[in-house]
C-alpha positions as CSV (number, residue, x, y, z in Angstrom):
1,X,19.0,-22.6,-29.7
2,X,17.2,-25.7,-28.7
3,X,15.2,-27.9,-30.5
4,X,12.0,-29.8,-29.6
5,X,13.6,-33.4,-29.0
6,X,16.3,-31.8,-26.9
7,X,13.6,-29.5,-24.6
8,X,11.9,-33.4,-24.0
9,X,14.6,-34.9,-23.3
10,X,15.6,-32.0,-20.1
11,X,12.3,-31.9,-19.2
12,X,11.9,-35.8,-19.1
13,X,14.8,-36.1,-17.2
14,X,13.4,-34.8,-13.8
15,X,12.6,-37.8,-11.8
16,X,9.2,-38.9,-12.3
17,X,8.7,-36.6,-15.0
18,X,5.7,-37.4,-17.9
19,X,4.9,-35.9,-20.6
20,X,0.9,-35.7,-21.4
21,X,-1.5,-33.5,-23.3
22,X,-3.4,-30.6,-21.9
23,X,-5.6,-29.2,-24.3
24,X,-3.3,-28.1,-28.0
25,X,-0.4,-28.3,-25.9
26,X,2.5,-31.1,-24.3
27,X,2.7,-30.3,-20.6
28,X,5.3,-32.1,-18.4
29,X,4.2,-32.9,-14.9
30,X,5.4,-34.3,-11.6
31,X,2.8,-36.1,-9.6
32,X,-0.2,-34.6,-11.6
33,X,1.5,-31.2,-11.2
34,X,2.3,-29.5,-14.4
35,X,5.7,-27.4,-14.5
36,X,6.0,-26.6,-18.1
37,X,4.1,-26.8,-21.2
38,X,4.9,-26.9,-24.7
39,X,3.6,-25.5,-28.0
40,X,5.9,-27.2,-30.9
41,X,4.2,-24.7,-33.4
42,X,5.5,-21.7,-32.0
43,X,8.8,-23.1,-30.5
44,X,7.7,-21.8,-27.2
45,X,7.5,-22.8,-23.5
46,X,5.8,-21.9,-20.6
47,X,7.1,-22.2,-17.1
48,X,5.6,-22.1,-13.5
49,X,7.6,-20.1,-11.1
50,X,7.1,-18.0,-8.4
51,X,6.7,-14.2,-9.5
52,X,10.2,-13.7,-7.3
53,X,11.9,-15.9,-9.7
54,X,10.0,-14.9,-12.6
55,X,11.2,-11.6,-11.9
56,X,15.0,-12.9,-11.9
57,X,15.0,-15.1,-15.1
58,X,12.9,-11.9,-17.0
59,X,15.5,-9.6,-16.1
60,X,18.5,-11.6,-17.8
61,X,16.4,-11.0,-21.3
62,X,13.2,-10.4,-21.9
63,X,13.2,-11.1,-25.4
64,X,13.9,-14.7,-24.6
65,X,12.1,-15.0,-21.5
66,X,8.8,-13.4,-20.1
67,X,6.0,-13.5,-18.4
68,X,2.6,-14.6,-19.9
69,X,0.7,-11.4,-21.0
70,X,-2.6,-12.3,-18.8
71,X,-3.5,-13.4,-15.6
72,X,-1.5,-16.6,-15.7
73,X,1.7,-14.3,-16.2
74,X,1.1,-12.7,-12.7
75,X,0.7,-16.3,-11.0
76,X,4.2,-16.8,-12.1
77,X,3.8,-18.7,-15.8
78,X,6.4,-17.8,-17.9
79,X,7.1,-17.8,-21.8
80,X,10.6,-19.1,-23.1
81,X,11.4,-18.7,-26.8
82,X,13.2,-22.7,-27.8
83,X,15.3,-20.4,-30.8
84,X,16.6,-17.6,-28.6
85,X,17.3,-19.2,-25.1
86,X,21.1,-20.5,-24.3
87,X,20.7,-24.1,-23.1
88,X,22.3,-23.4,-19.5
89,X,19.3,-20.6,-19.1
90,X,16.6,-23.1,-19.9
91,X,17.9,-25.7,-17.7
92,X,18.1,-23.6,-15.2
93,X,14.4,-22.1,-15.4
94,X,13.5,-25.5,-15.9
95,X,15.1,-26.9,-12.9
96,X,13.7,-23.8,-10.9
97,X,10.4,-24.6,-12.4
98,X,10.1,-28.2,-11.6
99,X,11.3,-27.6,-8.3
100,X,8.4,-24.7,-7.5
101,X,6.0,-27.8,-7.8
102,X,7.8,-30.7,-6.9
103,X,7.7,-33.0,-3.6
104,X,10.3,-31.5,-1.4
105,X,11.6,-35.6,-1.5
106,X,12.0,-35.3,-5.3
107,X,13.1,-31.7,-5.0
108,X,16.1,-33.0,-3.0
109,X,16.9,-35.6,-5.7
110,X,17.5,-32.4,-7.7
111,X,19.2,-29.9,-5.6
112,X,20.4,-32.2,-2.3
113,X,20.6,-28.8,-0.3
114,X,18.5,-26.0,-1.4
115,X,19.8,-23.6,1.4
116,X,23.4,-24.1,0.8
117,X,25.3,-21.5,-0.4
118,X,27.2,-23.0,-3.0
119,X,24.8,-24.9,-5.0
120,X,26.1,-28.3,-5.6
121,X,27.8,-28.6,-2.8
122,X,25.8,-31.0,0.2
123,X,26.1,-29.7,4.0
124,X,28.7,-32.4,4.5
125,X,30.9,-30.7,2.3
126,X,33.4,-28.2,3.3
127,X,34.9,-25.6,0.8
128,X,38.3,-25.8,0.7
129,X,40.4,-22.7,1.7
C-alpha cells in the first residue's frame, strides 16, 4: 500500500534524517545511526526496534510485519512488506523505530512527551473533562 517515493519521503522526514547506501540496500540514518533500511527490489523494509516493540507491531499482523528470520531478528530488526502495510502502521513503526536510536533532543522533536499518557498531548496540557 505504499510505494517507494512515499516510504522516502516518511522516512526523510524525521529531523536530520539521510538517506545513504549500506551495502545493496538504502538505509536511513540519524546521526550515523541507521533506523531502517530499504530493499526497492523486494518492496521491503527493515526496522530497528526494541524486541518489546517488535513484539507489539508483529502481533497486529505478521504477514505484514515480522521479525528478521536470523540473529538480527532477535536484536529487534524487523521486516515490513511496502504492498501489504496500511500507511498509519508504517508510520507508526517508523516513528517508533527512529525514536529507539535517536538523540533523546531529536526524539523530543518527535514525540514532545514520551511519558504522557495521551500521546500528542505536552505536560502543559490538560485534558478537558
Amino acid at each position: 500500500m505504499i510505494n517507494i517515493d512515499s516510504f522516502r519521503h516518511i522516512a526523510l522526514d524525521f529531523p536530520e534524517a539521510v538517506e545513504l547506501p549500506h551495502f545493496d540496500k538504502a538505509s536511513f540514518r540519524v546521526r550515523k545511526r541507521i533506523f531502517a533500511t530499504l530493499v526497492e527490489e523486494d518492496r521491503r523494509v527493515s526496522l530497528k526496534l526494541s524486541p518489546v516493540d517488535q513484539n507489539v507491531f508483529c502481533s497486529q499482523n505478521n504477514a505484514i510485519i515480522y521479525p528478521v528470520p536470523n540473529k538480527w531478528g532477535l536484536q529487534g530488526w524487523t521486516f515490513i512488506e511496502l504492498d501489504k502495510v496500511p500507511e498509519d502502521l508504517l508510520r507508526d513503526a517508523l516513528t517508533t523505530a527512529y525514536c529507539t536510536v535517536a538523540p533523546k533532543r531529536l526524539v523530543r522533536a518527535v514525540r514532545p512527551d514520551p511519558d504522557s499518557p495521551n500521546p500528542g498531548m505536552d505536560s502543559s496540557m490538560k485534558p478537558i473533562l
